[in-house]
Biopython code that builds the backbone (N, CA, C, O; Angstrom):
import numpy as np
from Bio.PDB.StructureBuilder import StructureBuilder

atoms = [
    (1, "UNK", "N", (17.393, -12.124, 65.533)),
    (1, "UNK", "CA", (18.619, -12.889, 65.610)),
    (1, "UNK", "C", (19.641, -12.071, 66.388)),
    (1, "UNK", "O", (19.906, -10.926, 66.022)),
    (2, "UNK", "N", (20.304, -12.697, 67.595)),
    (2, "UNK", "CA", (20.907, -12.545, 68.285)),
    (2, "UNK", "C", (22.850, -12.216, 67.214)),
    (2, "UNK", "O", (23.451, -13.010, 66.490)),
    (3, "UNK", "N", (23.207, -10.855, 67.588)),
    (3, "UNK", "CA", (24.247, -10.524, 66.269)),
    (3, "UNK", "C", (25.292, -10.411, 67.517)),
    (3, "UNK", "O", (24.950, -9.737, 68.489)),
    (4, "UNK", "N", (26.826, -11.198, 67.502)),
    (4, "UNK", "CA", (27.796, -10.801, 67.759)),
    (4, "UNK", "C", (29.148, -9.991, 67.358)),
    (4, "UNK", "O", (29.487, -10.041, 66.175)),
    (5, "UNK", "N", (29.707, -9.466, 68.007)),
    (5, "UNK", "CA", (31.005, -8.472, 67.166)),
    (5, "UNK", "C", (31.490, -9.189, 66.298)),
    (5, "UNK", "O", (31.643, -8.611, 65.222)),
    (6, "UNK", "N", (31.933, -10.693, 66.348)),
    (6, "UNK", "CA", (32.902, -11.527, 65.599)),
    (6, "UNK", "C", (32.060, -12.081, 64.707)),
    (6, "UNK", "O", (32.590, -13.021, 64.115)),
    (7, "UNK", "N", (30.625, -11.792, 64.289)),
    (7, "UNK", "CA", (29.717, -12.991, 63.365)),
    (7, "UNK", "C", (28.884, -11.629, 62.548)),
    (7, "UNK", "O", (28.184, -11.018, 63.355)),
    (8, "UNK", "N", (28.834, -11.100, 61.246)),
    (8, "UNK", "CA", (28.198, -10.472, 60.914)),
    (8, "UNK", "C", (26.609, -10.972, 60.457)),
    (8, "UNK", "O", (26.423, -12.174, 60.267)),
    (9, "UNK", "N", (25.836, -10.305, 60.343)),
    (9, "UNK", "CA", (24.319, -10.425, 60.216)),
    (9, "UNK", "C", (24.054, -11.253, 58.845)),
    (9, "UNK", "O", (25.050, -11.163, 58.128)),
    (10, "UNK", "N", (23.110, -11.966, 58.306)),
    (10, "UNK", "CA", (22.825, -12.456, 57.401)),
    (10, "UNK", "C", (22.593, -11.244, 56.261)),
    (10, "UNK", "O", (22.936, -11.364, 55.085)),
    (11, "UNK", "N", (21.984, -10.122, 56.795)),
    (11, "UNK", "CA", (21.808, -9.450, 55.999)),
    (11, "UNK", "C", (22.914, -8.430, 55.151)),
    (11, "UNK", "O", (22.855, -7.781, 54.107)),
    (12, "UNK", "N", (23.882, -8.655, 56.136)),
    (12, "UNK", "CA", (25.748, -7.897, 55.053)),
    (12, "UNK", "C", (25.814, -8.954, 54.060)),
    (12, "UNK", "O", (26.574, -8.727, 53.118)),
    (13, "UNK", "N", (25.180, -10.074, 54.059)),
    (13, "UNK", "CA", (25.986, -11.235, 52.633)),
    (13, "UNK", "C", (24.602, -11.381, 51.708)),
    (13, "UNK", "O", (24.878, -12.029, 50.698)),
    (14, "UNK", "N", (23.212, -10.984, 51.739)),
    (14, "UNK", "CA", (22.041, -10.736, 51.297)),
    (14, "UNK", "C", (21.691, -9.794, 50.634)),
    (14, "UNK", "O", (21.677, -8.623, 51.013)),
    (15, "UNK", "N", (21.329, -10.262, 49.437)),
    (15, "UNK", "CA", (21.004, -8.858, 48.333)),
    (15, "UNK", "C", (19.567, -9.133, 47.991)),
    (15, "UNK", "O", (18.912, -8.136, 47.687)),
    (16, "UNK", "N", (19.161, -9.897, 47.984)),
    (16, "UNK", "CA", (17.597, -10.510, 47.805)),
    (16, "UNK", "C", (17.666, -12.005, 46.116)),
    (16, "UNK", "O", (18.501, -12.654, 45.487)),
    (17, "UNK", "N", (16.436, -11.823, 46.162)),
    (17, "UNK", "CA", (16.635, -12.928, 45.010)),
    (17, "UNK", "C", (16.430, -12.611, 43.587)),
    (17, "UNK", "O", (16.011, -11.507, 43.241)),
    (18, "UNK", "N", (16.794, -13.812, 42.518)),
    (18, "UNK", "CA", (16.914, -13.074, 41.770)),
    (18, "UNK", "C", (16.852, -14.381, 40.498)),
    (18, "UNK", "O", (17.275, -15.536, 40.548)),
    (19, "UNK", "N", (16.141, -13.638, 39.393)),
    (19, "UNK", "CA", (15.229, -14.765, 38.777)),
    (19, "UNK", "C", (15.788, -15.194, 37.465)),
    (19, "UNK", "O", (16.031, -14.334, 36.619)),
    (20, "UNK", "N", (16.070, -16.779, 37.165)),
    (20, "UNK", "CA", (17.301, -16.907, 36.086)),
    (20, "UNK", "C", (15.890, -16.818, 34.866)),
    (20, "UNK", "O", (14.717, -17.191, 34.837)),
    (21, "UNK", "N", (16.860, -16.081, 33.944)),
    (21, "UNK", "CA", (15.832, -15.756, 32.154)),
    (21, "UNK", "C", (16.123, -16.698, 31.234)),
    (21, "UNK", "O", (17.188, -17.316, 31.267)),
    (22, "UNK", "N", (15.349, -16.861, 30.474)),
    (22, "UNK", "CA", (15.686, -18.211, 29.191)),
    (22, "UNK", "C", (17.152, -18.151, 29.354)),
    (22, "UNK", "O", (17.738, -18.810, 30.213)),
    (23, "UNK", "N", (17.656, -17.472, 28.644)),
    (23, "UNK", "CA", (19.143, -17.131, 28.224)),
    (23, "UNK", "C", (19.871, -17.818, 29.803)),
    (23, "UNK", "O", (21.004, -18.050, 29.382)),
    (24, "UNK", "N", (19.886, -18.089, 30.722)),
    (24, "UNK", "CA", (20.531, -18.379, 31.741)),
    (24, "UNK", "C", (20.775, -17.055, 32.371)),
    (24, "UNK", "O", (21.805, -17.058, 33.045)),
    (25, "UNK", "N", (20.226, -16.081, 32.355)),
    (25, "UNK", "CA", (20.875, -14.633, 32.753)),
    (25, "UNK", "C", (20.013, -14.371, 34.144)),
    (25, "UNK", "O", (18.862, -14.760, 34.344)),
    (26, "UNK", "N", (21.021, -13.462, 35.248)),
    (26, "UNK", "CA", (20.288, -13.256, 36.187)),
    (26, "UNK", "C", (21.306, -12.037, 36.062)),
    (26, "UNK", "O", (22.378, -11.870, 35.480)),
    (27, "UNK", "N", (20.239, -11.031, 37.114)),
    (27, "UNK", "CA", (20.357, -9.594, 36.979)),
    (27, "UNK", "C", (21.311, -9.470, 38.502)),
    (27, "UNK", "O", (20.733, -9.665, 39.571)),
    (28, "UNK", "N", (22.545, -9.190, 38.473)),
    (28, "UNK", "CA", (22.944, -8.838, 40.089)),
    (28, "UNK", "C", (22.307, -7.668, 40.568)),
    (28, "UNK", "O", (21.923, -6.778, 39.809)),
    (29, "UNK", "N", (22.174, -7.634, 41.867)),
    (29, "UNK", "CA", (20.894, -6.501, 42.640)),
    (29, "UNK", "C", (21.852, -5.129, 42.738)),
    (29, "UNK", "O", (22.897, -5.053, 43.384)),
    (30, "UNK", "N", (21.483, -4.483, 42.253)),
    (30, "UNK", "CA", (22.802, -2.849, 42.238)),
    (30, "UNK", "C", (23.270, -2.820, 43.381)),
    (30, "UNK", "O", (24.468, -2.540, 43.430)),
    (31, "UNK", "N", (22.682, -3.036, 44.477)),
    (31, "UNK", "CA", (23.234, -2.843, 45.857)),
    (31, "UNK", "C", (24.238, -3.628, 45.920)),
    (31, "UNK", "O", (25.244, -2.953, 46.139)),
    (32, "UNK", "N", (24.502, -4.872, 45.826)),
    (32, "UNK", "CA", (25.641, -5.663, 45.593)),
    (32, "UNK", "C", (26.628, -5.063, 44.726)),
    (32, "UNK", "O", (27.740, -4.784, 45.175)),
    (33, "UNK", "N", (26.292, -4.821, 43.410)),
    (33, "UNK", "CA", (26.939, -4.370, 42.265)),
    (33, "UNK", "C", (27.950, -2.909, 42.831)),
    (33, "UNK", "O", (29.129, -3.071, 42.517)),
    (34, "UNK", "N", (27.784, -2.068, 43.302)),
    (34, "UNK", "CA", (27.650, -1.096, 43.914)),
    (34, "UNK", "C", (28.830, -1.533, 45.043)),
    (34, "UNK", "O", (29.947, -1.045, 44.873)),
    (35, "UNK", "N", (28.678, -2.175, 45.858)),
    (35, "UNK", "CA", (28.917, -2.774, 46.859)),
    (35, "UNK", "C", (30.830, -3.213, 46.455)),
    (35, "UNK", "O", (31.918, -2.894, 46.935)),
    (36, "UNK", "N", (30.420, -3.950, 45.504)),
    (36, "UNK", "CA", (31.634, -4.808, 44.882)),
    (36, "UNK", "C", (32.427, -4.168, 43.753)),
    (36, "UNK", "O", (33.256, -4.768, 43.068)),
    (37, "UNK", "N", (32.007, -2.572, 43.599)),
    (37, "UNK", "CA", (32.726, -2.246, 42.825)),
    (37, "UNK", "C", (32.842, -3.028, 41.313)),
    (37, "UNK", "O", (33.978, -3.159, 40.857)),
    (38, "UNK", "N", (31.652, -3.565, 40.504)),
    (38, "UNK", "CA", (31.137, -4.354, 39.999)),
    (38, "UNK", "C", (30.721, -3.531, 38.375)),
    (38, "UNK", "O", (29.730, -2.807, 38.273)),
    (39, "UNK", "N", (31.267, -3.692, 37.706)),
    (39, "UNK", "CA", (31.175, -2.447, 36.427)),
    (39, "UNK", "C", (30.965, -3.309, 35.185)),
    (39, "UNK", "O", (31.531, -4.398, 35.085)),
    (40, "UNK", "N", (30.136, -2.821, 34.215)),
    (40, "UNK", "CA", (29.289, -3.645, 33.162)),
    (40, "UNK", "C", (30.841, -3.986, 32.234)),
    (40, "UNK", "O", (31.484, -3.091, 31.685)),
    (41, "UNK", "N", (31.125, -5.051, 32.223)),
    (41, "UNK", "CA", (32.343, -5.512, 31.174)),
    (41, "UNK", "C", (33.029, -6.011, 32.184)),
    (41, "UNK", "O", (34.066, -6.429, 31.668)),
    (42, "UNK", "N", (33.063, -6.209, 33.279)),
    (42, "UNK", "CA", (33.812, -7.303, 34.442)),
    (42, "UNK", "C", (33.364, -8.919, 33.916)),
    (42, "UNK", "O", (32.264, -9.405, 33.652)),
    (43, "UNK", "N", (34.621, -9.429, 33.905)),
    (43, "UNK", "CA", (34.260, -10.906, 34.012)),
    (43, "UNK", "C", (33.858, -11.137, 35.160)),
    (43, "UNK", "O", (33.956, -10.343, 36.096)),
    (44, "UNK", "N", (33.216, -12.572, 35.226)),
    (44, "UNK", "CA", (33.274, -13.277, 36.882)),
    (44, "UNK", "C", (33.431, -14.773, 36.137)),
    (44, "UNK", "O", (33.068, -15.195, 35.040)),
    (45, "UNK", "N", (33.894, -15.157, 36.867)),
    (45, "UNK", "CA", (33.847, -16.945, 37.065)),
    (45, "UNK", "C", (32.763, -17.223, 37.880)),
    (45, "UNK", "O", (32.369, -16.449, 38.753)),
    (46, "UNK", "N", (31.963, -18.953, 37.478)),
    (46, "UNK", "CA", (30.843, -19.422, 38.349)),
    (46, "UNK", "C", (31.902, -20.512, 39.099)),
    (46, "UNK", "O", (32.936, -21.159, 38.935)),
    (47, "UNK", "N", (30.882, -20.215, 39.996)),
    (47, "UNK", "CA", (31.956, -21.868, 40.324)),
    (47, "UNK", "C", (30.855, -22.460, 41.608)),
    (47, "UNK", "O", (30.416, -21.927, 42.627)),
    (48, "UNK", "N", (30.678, -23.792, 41.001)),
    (48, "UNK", "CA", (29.646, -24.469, 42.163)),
    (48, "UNK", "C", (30.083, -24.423, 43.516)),
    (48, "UNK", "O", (31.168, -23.872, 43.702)),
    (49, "UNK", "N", (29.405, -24.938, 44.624)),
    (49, "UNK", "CA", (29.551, -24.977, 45.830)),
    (49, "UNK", "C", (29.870, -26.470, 46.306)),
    (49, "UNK", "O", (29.000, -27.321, 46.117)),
    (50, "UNK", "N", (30.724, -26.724, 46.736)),
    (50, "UNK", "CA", (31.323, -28.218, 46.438)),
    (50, "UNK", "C", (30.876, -29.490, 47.169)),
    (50, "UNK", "O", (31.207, -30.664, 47.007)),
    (51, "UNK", "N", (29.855, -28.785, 48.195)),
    (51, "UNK", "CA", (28.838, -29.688, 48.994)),
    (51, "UNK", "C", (27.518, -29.587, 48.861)),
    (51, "UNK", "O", (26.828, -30.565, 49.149)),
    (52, "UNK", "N", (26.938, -28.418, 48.413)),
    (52, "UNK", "CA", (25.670, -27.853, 48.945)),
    (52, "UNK", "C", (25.084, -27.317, 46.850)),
    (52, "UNK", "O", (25.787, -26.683, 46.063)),
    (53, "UNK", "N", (24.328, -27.616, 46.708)),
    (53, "UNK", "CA", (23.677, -27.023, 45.857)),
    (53, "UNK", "C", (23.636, -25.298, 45.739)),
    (53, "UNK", "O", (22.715, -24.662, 46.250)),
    (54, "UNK", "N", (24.581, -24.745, 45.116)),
    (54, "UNK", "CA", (24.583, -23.155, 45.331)),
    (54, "UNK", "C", (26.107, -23.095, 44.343)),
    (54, "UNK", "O", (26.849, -24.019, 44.009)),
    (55, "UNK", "N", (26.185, -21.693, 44.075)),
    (55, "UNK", "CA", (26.910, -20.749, 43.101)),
    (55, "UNK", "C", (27.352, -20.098, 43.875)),
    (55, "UNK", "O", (26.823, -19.826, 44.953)),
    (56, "UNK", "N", (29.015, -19.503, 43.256)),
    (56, "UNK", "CA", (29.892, -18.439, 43.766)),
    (56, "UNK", "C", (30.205, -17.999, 42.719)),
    (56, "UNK", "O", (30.579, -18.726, 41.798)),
    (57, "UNK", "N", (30.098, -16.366, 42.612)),
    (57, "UNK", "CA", (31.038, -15.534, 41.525)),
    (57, "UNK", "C", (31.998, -14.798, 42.487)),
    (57, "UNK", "O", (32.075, -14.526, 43.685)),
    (58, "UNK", "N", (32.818, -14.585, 41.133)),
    (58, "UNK", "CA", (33.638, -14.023, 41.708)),
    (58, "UNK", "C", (34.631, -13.377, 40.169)),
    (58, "UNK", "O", (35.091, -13.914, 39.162)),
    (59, "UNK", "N", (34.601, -12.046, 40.693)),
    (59, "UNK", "CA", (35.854, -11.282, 39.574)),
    (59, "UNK", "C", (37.342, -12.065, 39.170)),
    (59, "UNK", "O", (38.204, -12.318, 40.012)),
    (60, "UNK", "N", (37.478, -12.448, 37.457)),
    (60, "UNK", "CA", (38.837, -12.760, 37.550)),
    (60, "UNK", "C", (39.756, -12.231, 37.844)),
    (60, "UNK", "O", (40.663, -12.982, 38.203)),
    (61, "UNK", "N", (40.021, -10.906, 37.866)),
    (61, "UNK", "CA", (41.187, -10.117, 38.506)),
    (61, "UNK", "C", (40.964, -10.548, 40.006)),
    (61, "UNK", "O", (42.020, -10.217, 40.547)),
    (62, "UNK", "N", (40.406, -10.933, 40.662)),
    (62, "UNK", "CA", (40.775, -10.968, 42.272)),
    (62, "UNK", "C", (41.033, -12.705, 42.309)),
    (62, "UNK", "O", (41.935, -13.030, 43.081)),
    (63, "UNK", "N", (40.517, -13.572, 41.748)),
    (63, "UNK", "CA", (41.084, -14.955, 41.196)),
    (63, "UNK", "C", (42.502, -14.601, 41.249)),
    (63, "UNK", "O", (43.091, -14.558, 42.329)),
    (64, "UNK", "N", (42.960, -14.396, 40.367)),
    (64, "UNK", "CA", (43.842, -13.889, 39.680)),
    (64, "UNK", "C", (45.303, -13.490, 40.868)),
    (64, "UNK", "O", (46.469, -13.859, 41.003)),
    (65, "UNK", "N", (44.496, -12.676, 41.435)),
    (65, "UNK", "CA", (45.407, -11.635, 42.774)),
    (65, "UNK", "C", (45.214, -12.838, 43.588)),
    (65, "UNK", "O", (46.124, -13.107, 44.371)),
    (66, "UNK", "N", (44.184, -13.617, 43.545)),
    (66, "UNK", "CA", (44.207, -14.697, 45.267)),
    (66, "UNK", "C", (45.460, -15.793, 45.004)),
    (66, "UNK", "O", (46.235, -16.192, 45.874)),
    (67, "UNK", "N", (45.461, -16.157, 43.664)),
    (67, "UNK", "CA", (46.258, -17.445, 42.969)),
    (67, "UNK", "C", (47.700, -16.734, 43.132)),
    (67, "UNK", "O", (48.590, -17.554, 43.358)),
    (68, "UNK", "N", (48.029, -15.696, 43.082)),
    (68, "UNK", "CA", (49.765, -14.993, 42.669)),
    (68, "UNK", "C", (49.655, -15.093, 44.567)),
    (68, "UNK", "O", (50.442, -15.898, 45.065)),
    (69, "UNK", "N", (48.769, -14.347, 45.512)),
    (69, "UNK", "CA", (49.365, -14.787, 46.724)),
    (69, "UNK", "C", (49.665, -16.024, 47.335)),
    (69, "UNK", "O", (50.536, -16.282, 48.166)),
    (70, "UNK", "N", (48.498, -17.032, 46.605)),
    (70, "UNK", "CA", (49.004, -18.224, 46.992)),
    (70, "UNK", "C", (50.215, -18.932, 46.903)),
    (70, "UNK", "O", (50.698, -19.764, 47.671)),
    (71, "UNK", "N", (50.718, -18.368, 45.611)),
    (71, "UNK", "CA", (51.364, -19.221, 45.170)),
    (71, "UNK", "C", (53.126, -18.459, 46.078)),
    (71, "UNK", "O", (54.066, -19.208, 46.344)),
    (72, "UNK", "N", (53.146, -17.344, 46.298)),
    (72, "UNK", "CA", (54.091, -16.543, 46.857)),
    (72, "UNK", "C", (54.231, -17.003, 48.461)),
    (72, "UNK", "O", (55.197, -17.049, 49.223)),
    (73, "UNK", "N", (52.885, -17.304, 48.605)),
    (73, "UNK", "CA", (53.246, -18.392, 50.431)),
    (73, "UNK", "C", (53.791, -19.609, 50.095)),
    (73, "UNK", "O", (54.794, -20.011, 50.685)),
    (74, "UNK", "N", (53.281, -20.227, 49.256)),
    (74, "UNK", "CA", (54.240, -21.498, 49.021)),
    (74, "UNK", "C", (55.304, -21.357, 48.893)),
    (74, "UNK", "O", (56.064, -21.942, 49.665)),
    (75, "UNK", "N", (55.811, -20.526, 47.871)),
    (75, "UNK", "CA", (56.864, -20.459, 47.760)),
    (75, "UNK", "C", (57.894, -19.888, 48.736)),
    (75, "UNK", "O", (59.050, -19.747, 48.335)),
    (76, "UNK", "N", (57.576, -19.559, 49.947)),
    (76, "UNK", "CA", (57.876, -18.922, 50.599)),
    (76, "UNK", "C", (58.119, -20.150, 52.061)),
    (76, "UNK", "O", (58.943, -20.313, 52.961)),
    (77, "UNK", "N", (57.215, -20.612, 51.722)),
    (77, "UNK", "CA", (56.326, -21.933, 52.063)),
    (77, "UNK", "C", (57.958, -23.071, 52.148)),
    (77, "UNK", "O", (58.693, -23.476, 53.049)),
    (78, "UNK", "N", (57.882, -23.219, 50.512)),
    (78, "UNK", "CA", (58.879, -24.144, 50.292)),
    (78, "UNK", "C", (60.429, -23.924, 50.725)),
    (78, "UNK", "O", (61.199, -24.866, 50.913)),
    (79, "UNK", "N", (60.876, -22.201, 50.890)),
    (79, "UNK", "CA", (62.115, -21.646, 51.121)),
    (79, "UNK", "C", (62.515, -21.930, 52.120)),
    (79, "UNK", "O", (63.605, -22.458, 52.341)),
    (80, "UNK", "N", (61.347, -21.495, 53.219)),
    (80, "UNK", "CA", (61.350, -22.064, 54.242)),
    (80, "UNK", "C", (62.002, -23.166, 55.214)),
    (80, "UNK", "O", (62.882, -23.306, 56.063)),
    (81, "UNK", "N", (60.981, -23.858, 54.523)),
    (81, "UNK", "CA", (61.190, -25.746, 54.500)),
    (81, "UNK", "C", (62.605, -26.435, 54.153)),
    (81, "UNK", "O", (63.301, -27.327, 54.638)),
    (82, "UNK", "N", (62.671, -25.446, 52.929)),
    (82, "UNK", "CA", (64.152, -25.913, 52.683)),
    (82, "UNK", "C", (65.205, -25.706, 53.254)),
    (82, "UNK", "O", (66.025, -26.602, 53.453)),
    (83, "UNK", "N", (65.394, -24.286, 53.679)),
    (83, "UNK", "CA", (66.265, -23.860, 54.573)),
    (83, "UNK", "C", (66.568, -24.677, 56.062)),
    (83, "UNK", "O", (67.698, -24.865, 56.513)),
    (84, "UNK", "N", (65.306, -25.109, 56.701)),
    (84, "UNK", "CA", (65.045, -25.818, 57.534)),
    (84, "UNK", "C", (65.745, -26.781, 57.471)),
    (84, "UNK", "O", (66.758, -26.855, 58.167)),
    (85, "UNK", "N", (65.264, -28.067, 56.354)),
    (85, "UNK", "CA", (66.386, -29.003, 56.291)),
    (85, "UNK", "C", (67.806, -29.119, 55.799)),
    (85, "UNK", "O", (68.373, -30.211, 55.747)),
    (86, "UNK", "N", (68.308, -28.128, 55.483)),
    (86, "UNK", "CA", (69.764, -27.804, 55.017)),
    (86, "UNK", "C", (70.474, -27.462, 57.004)),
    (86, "UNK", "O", (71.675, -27.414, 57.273)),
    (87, "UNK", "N", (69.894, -27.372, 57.533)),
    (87, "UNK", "CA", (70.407, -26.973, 58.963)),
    (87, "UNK", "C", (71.126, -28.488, 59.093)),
    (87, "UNK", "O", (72.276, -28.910, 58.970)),
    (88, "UNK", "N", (69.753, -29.102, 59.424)),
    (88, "UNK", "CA", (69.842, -30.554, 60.125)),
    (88, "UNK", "C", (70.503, -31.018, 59.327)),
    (88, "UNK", "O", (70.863, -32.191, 59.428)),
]
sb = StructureBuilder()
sb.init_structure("model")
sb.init_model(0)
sb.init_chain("A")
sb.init_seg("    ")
for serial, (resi, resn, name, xyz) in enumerate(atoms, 1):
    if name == "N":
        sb.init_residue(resn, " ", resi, " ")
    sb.init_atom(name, np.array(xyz, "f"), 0.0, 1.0, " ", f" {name:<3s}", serial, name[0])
structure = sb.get_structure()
């Protein structure tokens, strides 16, 4: 596979596979774990893939950190906006 500067390889987002146990449990691959700074007592959230049959985790502290920036562009967002129409 042909790799460009701006498109990383399949294999930076690839940890291999990984096999769900009665319990619903699957083992993350250490290399990932490792990777993500990923430490036994971390939450994650699942969260489906909203077209495609597939799973996303993801740490609640970085949830967490993504939702407080969001919400600080809006609001920033809205100051904006407002200021804007107080001109006119």
């Amino acid at each position: 596979m042909h790799e460009t500067q701006n498109h990383a390889s399949l294999s930076e987002f690839f940890y291999g596979a990984v096999t769900v146990g009665e319990r619903g449990q699957v083992v993350i691959p250490a290399e990932a774990r490792k990777l993500l700074h990923l430490e036994p007592g971390d939450k994650l959230l699942v969260f489906r893939h909203p077209h495609a049959p597939g799973l996303a985790l993801a740490r609640v502290d970085d949830v967490q950190d993504l939702l407080t920036l969001l919400q600080r562009m809006a609001d920033a967002l809205a100051n904006t906006t407002g200021e804007d129409a107080s001109d006119g």
